[in-house]
N, C-alpha and C positions, 0 to 999 in steps of 0.2 A: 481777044484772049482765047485761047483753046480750048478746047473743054480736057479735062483729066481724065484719063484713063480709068476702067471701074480697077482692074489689077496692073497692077507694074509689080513683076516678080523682080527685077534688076533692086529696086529701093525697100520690095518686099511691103508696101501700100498696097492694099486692097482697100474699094469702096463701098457705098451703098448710093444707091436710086434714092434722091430725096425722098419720094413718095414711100419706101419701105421703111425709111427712120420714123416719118410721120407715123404709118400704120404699126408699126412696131412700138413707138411710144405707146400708144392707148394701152398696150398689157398695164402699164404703172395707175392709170387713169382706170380700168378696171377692178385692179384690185382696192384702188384709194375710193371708190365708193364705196365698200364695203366698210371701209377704217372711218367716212366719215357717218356711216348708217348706224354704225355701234359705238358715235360717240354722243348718244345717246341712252346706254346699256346702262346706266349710271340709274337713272331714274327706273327702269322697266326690273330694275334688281329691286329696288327698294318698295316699288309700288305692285309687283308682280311677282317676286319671288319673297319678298319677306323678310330681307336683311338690312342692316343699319347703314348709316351712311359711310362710317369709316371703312365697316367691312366690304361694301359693293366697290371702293376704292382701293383697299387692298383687293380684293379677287381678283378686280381689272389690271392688279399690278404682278400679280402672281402667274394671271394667264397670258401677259407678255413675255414673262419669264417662261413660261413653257413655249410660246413663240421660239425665242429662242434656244432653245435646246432644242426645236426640234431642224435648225439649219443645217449643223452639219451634215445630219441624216440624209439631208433631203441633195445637200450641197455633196457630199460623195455619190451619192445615184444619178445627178446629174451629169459629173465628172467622169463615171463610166458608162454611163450612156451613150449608144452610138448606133443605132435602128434603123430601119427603115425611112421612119419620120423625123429623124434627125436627135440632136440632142437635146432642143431645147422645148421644141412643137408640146410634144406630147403633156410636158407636166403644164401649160397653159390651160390647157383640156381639163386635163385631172381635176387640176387646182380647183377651177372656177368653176366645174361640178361638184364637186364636195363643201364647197362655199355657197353654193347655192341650196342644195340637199341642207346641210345641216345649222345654218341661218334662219332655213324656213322650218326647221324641226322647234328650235328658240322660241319663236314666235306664235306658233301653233298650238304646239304639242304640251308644252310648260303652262299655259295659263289652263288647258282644260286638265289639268295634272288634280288633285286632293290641295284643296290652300291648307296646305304645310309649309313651313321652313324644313321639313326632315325629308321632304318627298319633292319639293320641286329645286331645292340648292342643287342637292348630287345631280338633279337631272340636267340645269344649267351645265357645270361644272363638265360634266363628262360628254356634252355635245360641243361643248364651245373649246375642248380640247380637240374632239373630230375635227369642227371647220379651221381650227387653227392650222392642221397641218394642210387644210387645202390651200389656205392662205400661205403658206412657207413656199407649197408646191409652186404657186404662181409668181409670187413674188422674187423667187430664188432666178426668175428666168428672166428678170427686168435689168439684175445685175450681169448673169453670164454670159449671156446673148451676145453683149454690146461689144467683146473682143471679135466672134464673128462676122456681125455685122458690119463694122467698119474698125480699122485700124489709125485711117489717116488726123493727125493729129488736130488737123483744121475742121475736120468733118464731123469728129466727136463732137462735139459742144453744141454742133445740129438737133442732137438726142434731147438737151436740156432745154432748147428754143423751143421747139415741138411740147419736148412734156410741159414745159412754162404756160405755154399759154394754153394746152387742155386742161393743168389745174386751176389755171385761172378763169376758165370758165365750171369749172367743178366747182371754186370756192364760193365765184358768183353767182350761178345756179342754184345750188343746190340749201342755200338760205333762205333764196325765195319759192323753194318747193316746201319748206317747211312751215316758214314764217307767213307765205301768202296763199299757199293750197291747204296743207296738211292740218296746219293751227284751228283755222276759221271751219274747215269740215268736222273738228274732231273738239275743238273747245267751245266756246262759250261764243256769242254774239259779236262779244270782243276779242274774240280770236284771245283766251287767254293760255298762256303757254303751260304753267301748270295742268288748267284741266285737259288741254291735249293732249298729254303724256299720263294723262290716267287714262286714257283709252288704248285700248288693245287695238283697237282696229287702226290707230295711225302708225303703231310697229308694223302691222303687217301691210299697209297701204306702200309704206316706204320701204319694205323687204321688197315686192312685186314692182316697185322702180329700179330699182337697185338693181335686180338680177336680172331684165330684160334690159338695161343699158349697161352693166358690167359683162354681159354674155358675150353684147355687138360687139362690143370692147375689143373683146377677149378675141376674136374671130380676126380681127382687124390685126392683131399682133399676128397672128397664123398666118394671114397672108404677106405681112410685110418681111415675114423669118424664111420663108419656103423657099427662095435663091440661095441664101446663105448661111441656111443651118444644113452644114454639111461640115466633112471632114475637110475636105477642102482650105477651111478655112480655120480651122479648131487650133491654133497654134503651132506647133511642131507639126501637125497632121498626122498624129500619133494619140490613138487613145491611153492613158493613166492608169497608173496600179497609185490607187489612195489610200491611205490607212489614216488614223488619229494623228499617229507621228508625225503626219505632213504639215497640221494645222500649229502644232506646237513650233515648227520649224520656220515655217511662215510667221508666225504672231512673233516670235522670239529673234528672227532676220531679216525682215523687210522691212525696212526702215517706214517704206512707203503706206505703207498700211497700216502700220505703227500709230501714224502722224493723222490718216484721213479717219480714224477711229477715233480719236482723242477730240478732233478736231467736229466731226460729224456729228457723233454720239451726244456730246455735250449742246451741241447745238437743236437735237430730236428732243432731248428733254425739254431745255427752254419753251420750243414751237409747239410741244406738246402740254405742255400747261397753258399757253397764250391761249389753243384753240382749244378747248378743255369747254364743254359748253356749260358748263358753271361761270365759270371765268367771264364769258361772252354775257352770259345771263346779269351777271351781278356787274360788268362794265356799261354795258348799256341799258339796260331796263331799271337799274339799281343808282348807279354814281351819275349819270347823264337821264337818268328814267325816260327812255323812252326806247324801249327795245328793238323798235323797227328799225331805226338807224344801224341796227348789225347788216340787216339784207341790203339796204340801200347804198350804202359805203362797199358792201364786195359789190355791187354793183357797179357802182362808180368808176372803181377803180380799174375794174377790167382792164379796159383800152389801154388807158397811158397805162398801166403799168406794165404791160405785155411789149407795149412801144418802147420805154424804158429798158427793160430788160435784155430788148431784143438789143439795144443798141451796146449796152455791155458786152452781152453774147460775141456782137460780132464785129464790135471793135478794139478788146480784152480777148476774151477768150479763143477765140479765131486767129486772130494776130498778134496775140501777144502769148496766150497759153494760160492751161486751165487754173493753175494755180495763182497768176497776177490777177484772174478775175477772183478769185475764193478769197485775195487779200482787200482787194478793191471794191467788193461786196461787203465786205465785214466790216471794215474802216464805213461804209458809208450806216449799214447797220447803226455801228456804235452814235455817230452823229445826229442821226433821227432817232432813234431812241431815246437819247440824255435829250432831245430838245421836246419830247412827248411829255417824259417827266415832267419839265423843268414848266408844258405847259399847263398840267394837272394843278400844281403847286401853286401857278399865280393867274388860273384861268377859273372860271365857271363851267364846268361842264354840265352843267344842265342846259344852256344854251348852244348844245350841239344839233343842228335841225339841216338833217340831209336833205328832208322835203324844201326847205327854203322859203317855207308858207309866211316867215316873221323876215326874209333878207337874211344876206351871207352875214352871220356874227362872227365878231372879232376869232373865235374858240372854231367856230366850224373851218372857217378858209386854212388857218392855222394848223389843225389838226389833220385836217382832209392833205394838206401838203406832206405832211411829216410823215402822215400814214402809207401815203403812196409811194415815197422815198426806200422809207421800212420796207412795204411788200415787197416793191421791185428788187430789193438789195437782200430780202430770204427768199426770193425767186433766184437769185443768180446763184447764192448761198448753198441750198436745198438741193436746186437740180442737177449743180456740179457735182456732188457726192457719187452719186449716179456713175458719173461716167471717167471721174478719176479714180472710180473704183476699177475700173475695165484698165485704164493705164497700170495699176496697178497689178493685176492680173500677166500683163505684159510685162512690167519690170521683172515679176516672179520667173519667165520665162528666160528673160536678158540671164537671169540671177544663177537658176539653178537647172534652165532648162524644162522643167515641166509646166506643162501646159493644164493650169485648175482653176477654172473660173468660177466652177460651181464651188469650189472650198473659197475659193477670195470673196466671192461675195458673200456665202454664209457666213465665214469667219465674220465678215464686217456686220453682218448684219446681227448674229450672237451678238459681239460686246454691246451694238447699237443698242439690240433691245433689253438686253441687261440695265444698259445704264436708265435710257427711254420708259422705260417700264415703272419706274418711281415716278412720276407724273402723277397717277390716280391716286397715288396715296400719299403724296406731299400734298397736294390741292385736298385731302380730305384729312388728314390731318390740320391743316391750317384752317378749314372751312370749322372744325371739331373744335379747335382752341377758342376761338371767335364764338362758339355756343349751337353749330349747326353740325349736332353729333347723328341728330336721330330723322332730321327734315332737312332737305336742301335748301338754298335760298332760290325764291321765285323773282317775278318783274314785282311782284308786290310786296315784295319784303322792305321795311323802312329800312332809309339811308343811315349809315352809322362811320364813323372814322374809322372803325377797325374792319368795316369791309373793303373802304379804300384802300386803305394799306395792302391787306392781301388783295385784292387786284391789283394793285398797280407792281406790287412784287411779283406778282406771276408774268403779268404783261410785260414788264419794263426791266426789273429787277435779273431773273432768269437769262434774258436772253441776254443784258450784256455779262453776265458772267462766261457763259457761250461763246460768245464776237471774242471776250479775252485768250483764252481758251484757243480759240482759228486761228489768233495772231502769235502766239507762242508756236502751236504746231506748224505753221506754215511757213515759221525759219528753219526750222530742220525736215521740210516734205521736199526730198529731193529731185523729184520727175518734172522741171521747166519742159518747154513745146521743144529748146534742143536736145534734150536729153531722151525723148523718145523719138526724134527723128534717130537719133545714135541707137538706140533697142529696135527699132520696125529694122535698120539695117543686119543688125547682130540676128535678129530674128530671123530673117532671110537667110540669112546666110549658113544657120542650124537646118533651116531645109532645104537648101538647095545639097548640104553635106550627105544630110539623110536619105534624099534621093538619088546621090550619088553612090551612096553606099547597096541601095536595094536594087540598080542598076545592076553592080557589079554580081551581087550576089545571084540572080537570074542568070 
């Protein structure tokens, strides 16, 4: 078979260099270190700054909300961006300096503060607003990027294979940098997870991971963007006049966007309470007591699930289109999920033993299946969003002509964190009603019916409200794999008009 062309202006496909999708993935894997380094911020409020448990969960839910509100901002700058270093380079930079800078101010600067609640809150509050817009900065460039980089409709879904498996080694690394490094240096004999997180010094052990592998990260997107962050490829090849009004016209006309927000958003919540480490805390140190099986299980699963995934990826999404997988991800979702419950109900979960020191129990083989099913199927889930956000950016094109990826992706990513951003304080609210107003629950907290429940609602409950949710929207999300081979052509053919015209006008 031939190889493809990196551009065919005739069908209006442009490509990428495998090896740039891969290095251009790590931007997402950069900045999701830091999302998974502060979801821990929960305790370090309550034990370091002096607030209750509901209120450390609303603030976390209030400062996702200023997340987003600060997308557009950052999604208009992006959009008329057009420099030197391209459009997307520079805020990669920014971001993940200012994420570094004021991360480490958090962790430092806050505990040698006067122990006030009146002097170290505000001080939280208005640092963790700083790194939020670094975080906007960087993130904003995970979604706009993906129109330049590649267009062809086979090659996108490459972006989610890539990011798939660096989160999946994020999810499975970074449990046993806690649970097997951090814990035992910083807590007790027995590595207890409480007293761990009463030490300053494993906040800042884990900031000083964090920023020297979210940095490489970050460096690795730069060189995978440096061929095709240019105009060249920027859609129309035409820079943007943006105002508000664009955002309004877009959220109120694009069907397409419409649908993957409804569809996404609802699903960031779910995933967002699943991995909630309260949640984690109280599913396995609490209902199953024995907390190490969190690190051992993302361990496990790595492999097959990345093997799994992969094979979705690329025989759904690839050949079929991104949306048959987003259905076929969700249906399987929904099935391993009701069969997790269903084995809560009439299983033992105290005999889940990853170590395997007692033999595979009926509960462990069982649950280790169903879980791996699950991951694989919010693997295919999660990383589509990604890059049918980019399709989407392109319908906008087909639609009305302008070429805004940085407004498509903020947009998407505003409603996201809107909705996402109730997580900390639904989980702390429920955690509140249950009796854990003023203390979290630890691994040593006794077993009680009413902490299963909310676990097994956050874990099981949430996310198929989610999976329902995808499958409603994704009857009316109109961009199948033919319908943007029909937009890459219409696209083409708006530039090849434009250069026709600038021709003439010379």
């Amino acid at each position: 078979m031939a190889k493809k062309p990196l551009d065919d202006p005739k069908s209006g496909i442009h490509r990428a260099k495998t090896w740039e999708i891969a290095f251009y993935s790590a931007n997402n894997l950069s900045t999701n270190l830091y999302m998974f380094a502060f979801m821990y911020v929960t305790y370090f409020l309550t034990g370091f700054v002096g607030v209750g448990v509901v209120l450390a969960g609303s603030i976390t839910t209030i400062m996702r909300m200023w997340d987003g509100v600060t997308d557009p901002f950052i999604g208009m700058i992006v959009d008329k961006t057009n420099g030197k270093f391209g459009k997307n380079r520079p805020f990669i930079i920014i971001g993940n300096v200012i994420l570094a800078v004021f991360s480490g101010l958090i962790y430092f600067v806050i505990p040698a503060l006067p122990d006030s609640v009146a002097v170290r809150f505000p001080a939280y509050i208005i640092l963790y607003m700083l790194y939020i817009i670094g975080y906007t900065c960087q993130c904003c460039v995970t979604k706009s990027a993906q129109t330049c980089l590649t267009n062809d409709p086979e090659q996108r879904p490459v972006f989610s294979m890539f990011n798939m498996i660096f989160n999946a080694g994020l999810m499975a690394g970074f449990p046993i940098i806690v649970t097997d490094y951090l814990m035992p240096k910083y807590g007790t004999a027995e590595a207890n997870f409480g007293d761990a997180l009463g030490q300053i010094g494993f906040y800042r052990s884990l900031w000083l991971i964090v920023v020297l592998l979210s940095a490489f990260f970050a460096i690795l997107a730069v060189i995978g963007l440096w061929r095709k962050d240019n105009n060249k490829y920027f859609g129309t090849g035409e820079v943007q006049k943006i105002g508000f009004r664009d955002y309004w016209d877009v959220l109120k006309n694009n069907r397409a966007i419409q649908m993957m927000i409804v569809a996404t958003s609802t699903d960031k919540l779910a995933m967002s309470m699943v991995s909630n480490s309260t949640i984690m805390i109280m599913l396995y140190g609490i209902v199953c007591q024995n907390y190490t099986n969190y690190s051992r299980m993302s361990a496990l699963i790595t492999v097959p699930k990345i093997v799994l995934s992969l094979l979705l990826f690329n025989f759904v999404a690839r050949k079929m289109g991104q949306k048959k997988a987003m259905v076929i991800g969700t249906w399987g979702g929904i099935v391993s999920c009701v069969g997790i419950l269903l084995l809560f109900m009439v299983g033992d979960p105290t005999t889940l033993d990853l170590t395997f020191s007692n033999g595979l129990t009926f509960f462990t083989i069982v649950y280790f299946v169903l879980y791996l099913i699950w991951q694989s199927c919010v693997g295919v889930t999660g990383d589509l969003g990604i890059t049918m956000t980019a399709d989407c950016a392109d319908y906008e094109v087909y639609r009305t002509g302008k070429y805004v990826p940085g407004l498509m992706g903020t947009l998407f990513s505003f409603v996201d964190k809107m909705v996402s951003s109730l997580a900390g304080t639904l989980v702390a609210i429920m955690l509140a009603a249950i009796g854990f107003s003023e203390t979290l629950p630890t691994q040593d907290t006794p077993y009680s019916t009413s902490i299963l429940v909310v676990t097994l609602f956050c874990l099981i409950g949430c996310p198929l409200i989610g999976y329902i949710c995808n499958i409603v929207a994704m009857k009316f999300y109109p961009l199948t794999k033919e319908k943007m081979e029909e937009i890459q052509e219409k696209i083409a053919d708006i530039k090849q008009k434009a250069t026709a015209v600038k021709v003439t006008e010379e």
